[in-house]
C-alpha positions as CSV (number, residue, x, y, z in Angstrom):
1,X,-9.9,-4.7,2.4
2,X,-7.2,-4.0,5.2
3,X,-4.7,-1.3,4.0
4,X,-2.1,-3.5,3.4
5,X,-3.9,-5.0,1.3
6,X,-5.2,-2.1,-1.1
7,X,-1.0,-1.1,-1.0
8,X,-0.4,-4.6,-1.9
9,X,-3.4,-4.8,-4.8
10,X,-1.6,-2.0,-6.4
11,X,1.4,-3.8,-6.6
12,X,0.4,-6.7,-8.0
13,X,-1.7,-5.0,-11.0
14,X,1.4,-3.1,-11.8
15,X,3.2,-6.2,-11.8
16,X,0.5,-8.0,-14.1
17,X,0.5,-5.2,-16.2
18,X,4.5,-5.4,-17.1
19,X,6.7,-7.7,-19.3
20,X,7.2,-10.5,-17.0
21,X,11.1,-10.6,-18.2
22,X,11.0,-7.1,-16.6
23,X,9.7,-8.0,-13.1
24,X,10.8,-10.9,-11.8
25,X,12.1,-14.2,-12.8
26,X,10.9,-17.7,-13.8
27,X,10.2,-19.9,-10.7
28,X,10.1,-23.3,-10.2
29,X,6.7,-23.5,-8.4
30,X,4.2,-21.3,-7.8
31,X,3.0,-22.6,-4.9
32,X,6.3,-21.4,-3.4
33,X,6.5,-17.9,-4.5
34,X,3.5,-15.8,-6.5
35,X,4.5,-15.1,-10.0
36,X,4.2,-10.9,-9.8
37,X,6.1,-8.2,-8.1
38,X,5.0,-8.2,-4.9
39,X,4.9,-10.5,-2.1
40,X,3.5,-9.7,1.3
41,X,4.4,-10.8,4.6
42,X,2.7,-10.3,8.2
43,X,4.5,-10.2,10.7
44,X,4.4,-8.8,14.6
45,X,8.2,-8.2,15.8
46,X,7.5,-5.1,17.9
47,X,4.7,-4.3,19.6
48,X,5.0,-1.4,22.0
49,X,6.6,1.9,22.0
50,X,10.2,1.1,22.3
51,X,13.0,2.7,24.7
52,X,15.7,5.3,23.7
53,X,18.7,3.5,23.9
54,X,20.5,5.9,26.2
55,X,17.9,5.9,29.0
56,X,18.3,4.6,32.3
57,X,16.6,1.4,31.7
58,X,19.6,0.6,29.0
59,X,23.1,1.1,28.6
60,X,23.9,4.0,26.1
61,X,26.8,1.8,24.8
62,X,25.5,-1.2,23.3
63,X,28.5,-2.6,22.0
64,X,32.4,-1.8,22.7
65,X,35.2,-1.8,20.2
66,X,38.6,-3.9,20.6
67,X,40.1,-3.4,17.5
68,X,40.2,-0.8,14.4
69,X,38.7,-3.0,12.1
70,X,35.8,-5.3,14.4
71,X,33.2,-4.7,17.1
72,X,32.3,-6.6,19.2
73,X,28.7,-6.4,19.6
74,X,27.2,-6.6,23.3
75,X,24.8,-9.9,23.0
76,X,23.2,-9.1,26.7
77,X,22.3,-5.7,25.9
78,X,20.8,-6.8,22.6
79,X,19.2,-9.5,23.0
80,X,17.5,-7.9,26.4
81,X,16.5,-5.0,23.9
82,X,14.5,-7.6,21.1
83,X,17.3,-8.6,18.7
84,X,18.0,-12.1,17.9
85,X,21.3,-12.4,19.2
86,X,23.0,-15.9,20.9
87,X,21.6,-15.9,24.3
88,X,17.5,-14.2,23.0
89,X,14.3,-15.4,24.3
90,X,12.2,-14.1,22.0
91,X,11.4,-17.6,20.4
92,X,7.9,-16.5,18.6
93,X,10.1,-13.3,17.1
94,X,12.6,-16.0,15.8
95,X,10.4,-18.0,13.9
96,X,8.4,-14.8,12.9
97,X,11.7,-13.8,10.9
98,X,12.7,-17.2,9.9
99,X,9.4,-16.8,7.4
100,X,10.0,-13.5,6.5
101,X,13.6,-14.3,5.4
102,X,12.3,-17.9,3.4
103,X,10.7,-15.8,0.8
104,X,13.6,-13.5,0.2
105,X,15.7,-16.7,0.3
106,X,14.1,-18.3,-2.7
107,X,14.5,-15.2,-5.1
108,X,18.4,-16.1,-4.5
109,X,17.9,-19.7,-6.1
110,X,20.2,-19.3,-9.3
111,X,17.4,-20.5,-11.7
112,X,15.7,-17.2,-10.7
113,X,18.6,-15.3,-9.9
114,X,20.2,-15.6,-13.2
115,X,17.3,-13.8,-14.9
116,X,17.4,-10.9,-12.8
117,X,19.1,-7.7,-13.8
118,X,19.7,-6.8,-10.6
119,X,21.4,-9.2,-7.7
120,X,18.8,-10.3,-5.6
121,X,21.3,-10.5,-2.6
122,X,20.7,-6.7,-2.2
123,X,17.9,-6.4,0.2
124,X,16.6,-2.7,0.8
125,X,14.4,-1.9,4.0
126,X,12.5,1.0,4.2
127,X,9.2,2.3,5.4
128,X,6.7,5.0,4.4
129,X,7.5,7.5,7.6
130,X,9.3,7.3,10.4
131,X,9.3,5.1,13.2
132,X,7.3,2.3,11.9
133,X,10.1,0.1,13.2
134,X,12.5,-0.5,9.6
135,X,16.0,-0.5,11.4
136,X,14.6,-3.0,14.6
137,X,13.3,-5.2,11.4
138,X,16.6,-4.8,9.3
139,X,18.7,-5.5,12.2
140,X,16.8,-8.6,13.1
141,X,16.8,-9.6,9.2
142,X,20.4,-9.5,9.2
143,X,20.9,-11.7,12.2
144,X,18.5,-14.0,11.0
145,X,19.5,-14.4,7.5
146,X,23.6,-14.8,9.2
147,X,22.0,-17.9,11.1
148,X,21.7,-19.6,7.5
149,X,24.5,-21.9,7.7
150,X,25.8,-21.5,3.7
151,X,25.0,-17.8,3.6
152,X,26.7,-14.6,5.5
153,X,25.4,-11.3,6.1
154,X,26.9,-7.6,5.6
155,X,24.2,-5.2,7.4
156,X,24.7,-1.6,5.9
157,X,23.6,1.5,7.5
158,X,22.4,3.6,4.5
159,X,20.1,6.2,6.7
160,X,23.2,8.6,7.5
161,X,20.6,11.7,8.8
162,X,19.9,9.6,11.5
163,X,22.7,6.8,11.7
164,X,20.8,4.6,14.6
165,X,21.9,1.1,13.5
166,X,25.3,2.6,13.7
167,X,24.6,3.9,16.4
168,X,23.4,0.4,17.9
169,X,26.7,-0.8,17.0
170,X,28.8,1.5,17.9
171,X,30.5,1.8,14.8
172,X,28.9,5.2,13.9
173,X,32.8,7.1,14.0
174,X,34.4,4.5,11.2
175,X,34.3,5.0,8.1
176,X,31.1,4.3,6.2
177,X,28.7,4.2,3.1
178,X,28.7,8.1,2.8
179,X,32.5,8.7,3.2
180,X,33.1,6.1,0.3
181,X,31.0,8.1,-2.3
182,X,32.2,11.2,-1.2
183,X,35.9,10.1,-1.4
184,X,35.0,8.7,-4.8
185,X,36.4,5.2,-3.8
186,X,34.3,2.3,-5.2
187,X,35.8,-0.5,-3.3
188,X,33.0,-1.1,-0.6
189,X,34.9,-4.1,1.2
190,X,37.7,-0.9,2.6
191,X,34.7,0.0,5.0
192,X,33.1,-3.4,6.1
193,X,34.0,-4.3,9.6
194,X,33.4,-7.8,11.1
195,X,31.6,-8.6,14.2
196,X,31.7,-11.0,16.9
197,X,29.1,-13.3,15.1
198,X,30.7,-15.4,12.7
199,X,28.9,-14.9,9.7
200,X,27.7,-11.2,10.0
201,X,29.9,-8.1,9.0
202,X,28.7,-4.5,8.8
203,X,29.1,-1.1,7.5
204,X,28.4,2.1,9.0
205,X,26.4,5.1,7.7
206,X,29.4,7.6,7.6
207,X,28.8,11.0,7.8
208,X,25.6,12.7,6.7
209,X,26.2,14.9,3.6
210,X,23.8,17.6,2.5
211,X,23.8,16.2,-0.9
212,X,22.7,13.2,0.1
213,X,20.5,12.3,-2.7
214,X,22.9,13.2,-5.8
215,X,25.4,10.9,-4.0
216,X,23.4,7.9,-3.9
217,X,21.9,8.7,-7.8
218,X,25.8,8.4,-9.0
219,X,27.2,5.7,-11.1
220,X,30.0,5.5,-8.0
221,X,27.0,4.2,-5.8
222,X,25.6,1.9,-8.3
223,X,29.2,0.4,-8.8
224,X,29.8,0.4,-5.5
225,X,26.4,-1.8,-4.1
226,X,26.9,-4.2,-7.3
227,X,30.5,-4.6,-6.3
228,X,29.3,-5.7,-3.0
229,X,26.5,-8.1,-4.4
230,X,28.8,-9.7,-6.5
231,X,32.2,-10.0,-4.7
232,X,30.5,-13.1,-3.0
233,X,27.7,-14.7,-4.0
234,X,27.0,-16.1,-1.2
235,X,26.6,-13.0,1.0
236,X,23.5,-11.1,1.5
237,X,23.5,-7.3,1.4
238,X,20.9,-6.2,4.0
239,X,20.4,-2.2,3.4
240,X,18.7,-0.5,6.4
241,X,17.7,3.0,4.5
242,X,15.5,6.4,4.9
243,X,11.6,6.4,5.0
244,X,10.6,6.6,1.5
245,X,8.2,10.0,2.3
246,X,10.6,11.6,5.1
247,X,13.5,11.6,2.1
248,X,14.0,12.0,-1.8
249,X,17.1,9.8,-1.2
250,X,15.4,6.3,-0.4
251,X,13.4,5.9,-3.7
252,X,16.8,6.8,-5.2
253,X,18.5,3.6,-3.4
254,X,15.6,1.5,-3.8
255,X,15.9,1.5,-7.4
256,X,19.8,-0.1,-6.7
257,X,18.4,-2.8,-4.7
258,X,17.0,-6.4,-5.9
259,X,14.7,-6.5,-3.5
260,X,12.7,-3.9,-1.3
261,X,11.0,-4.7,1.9
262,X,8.6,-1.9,3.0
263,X,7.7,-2.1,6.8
264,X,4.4,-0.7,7.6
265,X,2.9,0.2,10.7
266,X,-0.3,-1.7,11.9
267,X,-3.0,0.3,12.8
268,X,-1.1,3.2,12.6
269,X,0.8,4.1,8.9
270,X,-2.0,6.3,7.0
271,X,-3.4,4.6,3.9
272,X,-2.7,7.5,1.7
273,X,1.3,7.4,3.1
274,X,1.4,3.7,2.1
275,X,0.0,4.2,-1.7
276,X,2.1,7.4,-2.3
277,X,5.3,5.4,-1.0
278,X,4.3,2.1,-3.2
279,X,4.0,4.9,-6.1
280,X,7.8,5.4,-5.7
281,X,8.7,1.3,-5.6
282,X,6.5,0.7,-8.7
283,X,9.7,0.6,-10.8
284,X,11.9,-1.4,-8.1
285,X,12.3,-5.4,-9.2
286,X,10.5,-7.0,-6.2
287,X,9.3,-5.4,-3.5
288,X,7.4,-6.8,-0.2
289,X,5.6,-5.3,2.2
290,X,5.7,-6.3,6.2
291,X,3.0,-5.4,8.5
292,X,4.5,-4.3,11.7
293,X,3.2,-4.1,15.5
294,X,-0.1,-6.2,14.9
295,X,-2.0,-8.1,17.2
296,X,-3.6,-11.4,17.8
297,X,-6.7,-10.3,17.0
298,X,-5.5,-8.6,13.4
299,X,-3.9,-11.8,12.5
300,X,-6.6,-13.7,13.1
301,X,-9.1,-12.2,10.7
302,X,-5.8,-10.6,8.1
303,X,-6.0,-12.0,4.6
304,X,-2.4,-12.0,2.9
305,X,0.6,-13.6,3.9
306,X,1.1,-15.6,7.2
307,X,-0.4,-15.5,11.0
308,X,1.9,-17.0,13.0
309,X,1.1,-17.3,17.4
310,X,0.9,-13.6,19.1
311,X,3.9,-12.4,19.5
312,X,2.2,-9.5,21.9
313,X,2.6,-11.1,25.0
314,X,6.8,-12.2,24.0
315,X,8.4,-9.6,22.0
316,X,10.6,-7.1,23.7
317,X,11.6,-3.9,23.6
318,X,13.9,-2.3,21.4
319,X,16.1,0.7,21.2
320,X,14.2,4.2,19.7
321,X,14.5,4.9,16.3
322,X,15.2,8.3,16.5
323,X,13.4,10.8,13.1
324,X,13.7,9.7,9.9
């Protein structure tokens, strides 16, 4: 049993386990989406130590800002770097995150939706430790969930120790998720800027505060991401936060969110580092795990989810996520 797997097994006897009005919601098929907590995906969107976005290879400004309130976000620069911007090549990665965002999809059908206590338009990504690729996979979930043509996208930056989506935007300096708790102002829409892409807004990080953790535990946080998942329901809320062993803060937002997706690390992310982090997402409403950086030859023998081509010899680089 691969270690996804064991991580995965856990899951789904502690979904088994719990009142099923508790875990997830009643589904119209189950050949569409397993009745349990847990639903895992494979997936290979990044497979090779990526580039530090202000080396010489790149520029260190990705995107340029016009006006106060939008950037503009520099679709060259990012697509030549792996994300799935208008003008990409990477036509395996596409498809690769057209299934992963299917199954998130079909927990926002209303029939399942309604019996959710939490909206399942929030959408949390996260990893066990650092670097196993979350913010190149939460980025790329955003822009492929904004393709969906009765859907839009805000992309949140909620990792403010290290701030690289912001960073990627260029929209680190505005003000973000952090300065809104700390101000103790609950109305998330004062801090989403629009983009260049028609149906994808964003919100930066803000800057990092030491108490971090008691910020996002408050009731301001909780109203502020359910006023967000509710202003519109046809807007997904894609939250790029901390690894879940790197920070006490991340299990705290995961808890917020109606759906988790942890990223793991083929061949890499220690077994014992994937169970301890699944430990702290037993009480989150759904949670999926993505295998990350895998090869042909693991997806030809893996046993959950999909195997879809070899994205080895297409996927391209992306910027370094820097720590946490």
């Amino acid at each position: 049993m691969s270690t996804i797997e064991k991580a995965a097994a856990r899951l789904v006897e502690k979904a088994k386990a719990a009142p099923k009005s508790s875990v997830t919601g009643v589904v119209d098929s189950a050949a569409e989406i397993e009745d349990t907590a847990v639903d895992v995906v494979e997936v290979a969107v990044q497979d090779s130590v990526i580039a530090d976005a202000g080396n010489s290879q790149v520029s260190s400004s990705p995107i340029s800002q016009d006006t106060e309130k939008a950037c503009e976000l520099n679709f060259p620069w990012l697509a030549e770097n792996g994300f799935l911007v208008p003008g990409h090549t990477s036509m395996v990665q596409a498809q690769e995150f057209r299934r992963i965002k299917r199954s998130l999809l079909l927990n926002l059908r209303p029939r399942i939706a309604e019996k959710l206590p939490i909206p399942p338009n929030l959408i949390f990504v996260t990893s066990s430790v650092p670097a196993e690729g979350k913010t190149f996979v939460s980025m790329n979930l955003a822009l492929s969930l904004s393709a969906e043509l009765d859907k839009h996208v805000l992309l949140v930056d909620g990792d403010p120790a290290k701030g690289d989506l912001s960073r990627w935007m260029g929209i680190h300096a505005e003000t973000g998720l952090v300065d809104l708790l700390s101000g103790d102002r609950s109305n998330g829409e004062s801090a989403v800027i629009d983009t260049n892409l028609e149906r994808l807004r964003v919100m930066p990080c803000g800057v990092a505060r030491e108490n971090l953790d008691e910020l996002y535990a408050s009731s301001l946080m909780s109203a502020l991401v359910h006023g967000l998942a509710r202003h519109d329901p046809d807007r997904i809320i894609v939250v790029d936060g901390p690894p879940l062993l790197a920070t006490t803060e991340a299990a705290v937002l995961a808890r917020l969110m109606g759906q988790v997706v942890m990223v793991v690390e083929a061949d890499k992310t220690p077994l014992s580092a994937i169970e301890e982090a699944v430990i702290l997402l037993e009480e989150c409403q759904k949670v999926s795990l993505l295998l990350n950086k895998t090869s042909h030859a693991q997806k030809s023998t893996y046993g959950y989810g999909y195997g879809y081509g070899n994205t080895a010899s297409g996927a391209r680089s992306a910027p370094e996520e820097t720590g946490n």
